[in-house]
Wavefront OBJ file of the C-alpha trace (Angstrom):
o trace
v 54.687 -90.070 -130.994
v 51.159 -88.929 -132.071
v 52.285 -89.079 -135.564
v 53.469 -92.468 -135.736
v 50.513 -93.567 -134.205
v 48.514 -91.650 -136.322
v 50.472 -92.934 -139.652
v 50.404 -96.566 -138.391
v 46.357 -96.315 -138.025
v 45.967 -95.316 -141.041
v 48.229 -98.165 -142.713
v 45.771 -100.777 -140.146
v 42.737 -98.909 -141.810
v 44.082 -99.363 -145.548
v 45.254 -103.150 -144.530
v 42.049 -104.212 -143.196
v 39.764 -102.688 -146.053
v 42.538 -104.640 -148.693
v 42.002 -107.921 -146.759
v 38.503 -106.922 -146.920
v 38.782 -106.916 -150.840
v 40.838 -110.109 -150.805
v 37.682 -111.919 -149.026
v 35.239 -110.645 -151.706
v 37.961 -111.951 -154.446
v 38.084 -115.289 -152.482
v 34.441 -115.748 -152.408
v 34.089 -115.417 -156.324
v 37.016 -117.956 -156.227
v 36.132 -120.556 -154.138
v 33.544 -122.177 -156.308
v 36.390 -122.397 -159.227
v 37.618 -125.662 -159.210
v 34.533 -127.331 -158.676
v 32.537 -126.008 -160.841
v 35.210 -126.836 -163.839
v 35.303 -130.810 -162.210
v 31.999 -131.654 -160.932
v 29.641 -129.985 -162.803
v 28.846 -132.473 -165.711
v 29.270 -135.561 -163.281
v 25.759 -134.772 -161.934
v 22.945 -136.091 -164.369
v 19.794 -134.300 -162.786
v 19.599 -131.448 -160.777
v 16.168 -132.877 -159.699
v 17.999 -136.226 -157.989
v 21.650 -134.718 -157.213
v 22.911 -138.035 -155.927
v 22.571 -139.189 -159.125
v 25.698 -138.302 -160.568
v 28.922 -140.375 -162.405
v 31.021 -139.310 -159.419
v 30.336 -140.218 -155.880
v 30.149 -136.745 -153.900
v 30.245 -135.071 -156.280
v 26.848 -133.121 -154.992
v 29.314 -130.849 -153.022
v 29.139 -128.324 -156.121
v 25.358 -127.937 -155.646
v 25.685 -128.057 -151.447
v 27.887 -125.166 -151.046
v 25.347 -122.838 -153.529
v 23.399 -121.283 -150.731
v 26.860 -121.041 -148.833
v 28.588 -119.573 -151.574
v 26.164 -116.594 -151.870
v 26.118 -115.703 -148.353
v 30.048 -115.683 -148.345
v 30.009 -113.253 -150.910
v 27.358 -111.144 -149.044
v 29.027 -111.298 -146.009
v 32.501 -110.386 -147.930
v 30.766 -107.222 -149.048
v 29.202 -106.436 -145.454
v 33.164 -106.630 -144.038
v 34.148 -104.115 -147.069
v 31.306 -101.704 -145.993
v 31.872 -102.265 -142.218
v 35.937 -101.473 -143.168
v 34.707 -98.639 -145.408
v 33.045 -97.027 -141.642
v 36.516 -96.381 -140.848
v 37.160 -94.040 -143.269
v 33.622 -92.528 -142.779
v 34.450 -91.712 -139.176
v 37.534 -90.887 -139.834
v 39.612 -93.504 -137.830
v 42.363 -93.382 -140.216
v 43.105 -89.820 -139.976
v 42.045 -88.694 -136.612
v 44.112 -87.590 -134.092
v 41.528 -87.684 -131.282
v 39.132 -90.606 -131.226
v 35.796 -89.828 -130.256
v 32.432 -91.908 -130.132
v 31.818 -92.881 -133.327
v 35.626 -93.932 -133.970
v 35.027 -96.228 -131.386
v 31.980 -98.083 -132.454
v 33.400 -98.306 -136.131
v 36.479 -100.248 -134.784
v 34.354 -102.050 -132.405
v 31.860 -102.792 -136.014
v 35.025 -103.662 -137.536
v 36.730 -106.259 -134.923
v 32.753 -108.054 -134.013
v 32.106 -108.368 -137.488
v 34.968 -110.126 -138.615
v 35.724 -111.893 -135.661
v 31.995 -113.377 -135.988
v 32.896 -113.733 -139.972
v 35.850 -116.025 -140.221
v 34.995 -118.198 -137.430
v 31.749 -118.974 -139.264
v 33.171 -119.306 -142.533
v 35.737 -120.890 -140.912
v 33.319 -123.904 -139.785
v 31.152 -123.954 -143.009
v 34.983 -124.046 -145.442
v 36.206 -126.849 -143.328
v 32.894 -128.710 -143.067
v 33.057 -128.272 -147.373
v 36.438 -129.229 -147.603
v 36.090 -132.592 -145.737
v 32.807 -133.136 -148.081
v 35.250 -132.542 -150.958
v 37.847 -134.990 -149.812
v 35.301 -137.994 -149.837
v 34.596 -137.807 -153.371
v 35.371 -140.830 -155.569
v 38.511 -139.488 -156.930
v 38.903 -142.856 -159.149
v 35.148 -142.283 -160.460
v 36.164 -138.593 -161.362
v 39.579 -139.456 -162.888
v 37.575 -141.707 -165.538
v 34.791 -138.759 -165.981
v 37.518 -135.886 -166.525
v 39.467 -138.076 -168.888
v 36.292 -139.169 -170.538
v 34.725 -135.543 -170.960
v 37.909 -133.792 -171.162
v 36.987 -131.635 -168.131
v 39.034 -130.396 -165.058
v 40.588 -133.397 -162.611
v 41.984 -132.700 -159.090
v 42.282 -133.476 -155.686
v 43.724 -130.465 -154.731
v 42.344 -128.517 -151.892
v 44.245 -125.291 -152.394
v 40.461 -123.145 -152.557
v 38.990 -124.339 -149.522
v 43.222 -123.731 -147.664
v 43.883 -120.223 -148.707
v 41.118 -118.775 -146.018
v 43.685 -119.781 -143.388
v 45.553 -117.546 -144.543
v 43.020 -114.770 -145.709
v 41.410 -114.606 -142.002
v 44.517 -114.922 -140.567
v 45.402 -111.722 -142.231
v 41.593 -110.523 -140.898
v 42.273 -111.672 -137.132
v 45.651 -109.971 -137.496
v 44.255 -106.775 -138.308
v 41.383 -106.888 -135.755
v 44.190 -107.769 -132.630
v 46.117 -104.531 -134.348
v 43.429 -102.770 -134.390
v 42.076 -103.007 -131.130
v 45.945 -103.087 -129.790
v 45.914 -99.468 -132.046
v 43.342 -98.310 -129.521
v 44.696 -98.929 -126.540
v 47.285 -97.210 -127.896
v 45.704 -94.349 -128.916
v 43.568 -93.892 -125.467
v 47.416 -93.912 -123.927
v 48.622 -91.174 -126.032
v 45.589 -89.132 -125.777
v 45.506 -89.393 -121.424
v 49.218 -88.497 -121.594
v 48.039 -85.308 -123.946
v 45.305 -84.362 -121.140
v 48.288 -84.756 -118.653
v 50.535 -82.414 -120.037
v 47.884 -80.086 -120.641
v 46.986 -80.224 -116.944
v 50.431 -79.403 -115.848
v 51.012 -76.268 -117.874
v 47.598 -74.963 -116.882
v 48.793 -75.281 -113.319
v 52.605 -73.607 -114.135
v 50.063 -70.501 -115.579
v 48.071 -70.279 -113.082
l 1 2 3 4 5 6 7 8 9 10 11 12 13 14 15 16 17 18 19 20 21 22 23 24 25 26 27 28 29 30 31 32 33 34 35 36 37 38 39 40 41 42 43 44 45 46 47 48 49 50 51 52 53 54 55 56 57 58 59 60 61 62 63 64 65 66 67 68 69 70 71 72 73 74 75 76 77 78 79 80 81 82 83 84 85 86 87 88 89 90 91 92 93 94 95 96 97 98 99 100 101 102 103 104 105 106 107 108 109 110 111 112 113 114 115 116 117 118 119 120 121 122 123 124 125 126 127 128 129 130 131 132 133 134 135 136 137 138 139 140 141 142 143 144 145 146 147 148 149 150 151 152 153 154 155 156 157 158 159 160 161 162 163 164 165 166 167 168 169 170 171 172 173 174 175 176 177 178 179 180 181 182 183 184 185 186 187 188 189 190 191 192 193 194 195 196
């Protein structure tokens, strides 16, 4: 039993680090399709709601956003890279610091996708009341990117969905793991007693 346990930890640990990695790829992502649309609408950075698309400011409101996603992607790599540090992916027994890693682990992204969970949404309804008509004429007049599509602010449904997955596994891995490791002391009680 300990050895299916141990294997299926370790498959939780690689999981959640890839996920991890996803994130970060997500956050260099996100900013894609708007950059390549609404860039050139706005005339001055100086006035940003003077632009040839109404809403279009959206590209220049999710900056500061933008950058902390990306920090915070590479915080949830490092906090998934303490599982391998303490070992959680290999150990048998789990001592102290196995137990604040996965504890790191399911806060920190817990705490991470329902924030960027309110700050995507909050962008993506920003995004949906641009002037589509307004940036139809600009991206057929400058030959840049047109949609409407909403496919980069949708995927992190399905990115932290993954994440919260892997946190309810991982915490569901512990309980686990504390069962197996009483029923070890247990046996080990009884044949001390059939020695003695």
């Amino acid at each position: 039993m300990y050895k299916k346990q141990v294997k299926l930890q370790k498959i939780l640990c690689l999981a959640m680090l890839f996920v991890s990695a996803l994130i970060f790829i997500y956050s260099l992502g996100i900013m894609t399709d708007l950059y390549d649309a609404l860039y050139t609408t706005i005339r001055s950075t100086k006035n940003l709601d003077k632009s040839s698309v109404t809403g279009s400011r959206i590209y220049y409101d999710m900056q500061d956003f933008n950058k902390l996603f990306l920090r915070c992607s590479i915080g949830m790599i490092l906090l998934c890279l303490t599982l391998f540090v303490t070992n959680t992916h290999s150990r048998r027994k789990y001592y102290i610091g196995n137990y604040c890693s996965v504890c790191l682990v399911c806060a920190g992204g817990t705490a991470f996708a329902v924030w960027a969970h309110s700050r995507i949404e909050h962008y993506r309804s920003l995004f949906l009341q641009i002037n589509f008509e307004e940036l139809a004429a600009h991206a057929a007049k400058r030959k840049t990117l047109y949609t409407e599509s909403t496919f980069w602010f949708d995927v992190h449904y399905l990115l932290f969905g993954l994440l919260l997955i892997g946190i309810l596994l991982l915490i569901g891995n512990i309980f686990w793991k504390r069962k197996l490791m009483k029923d070890e002391q247990a046996l080990i009680a009884q044949g001390r007693e059939a020695v003695a």
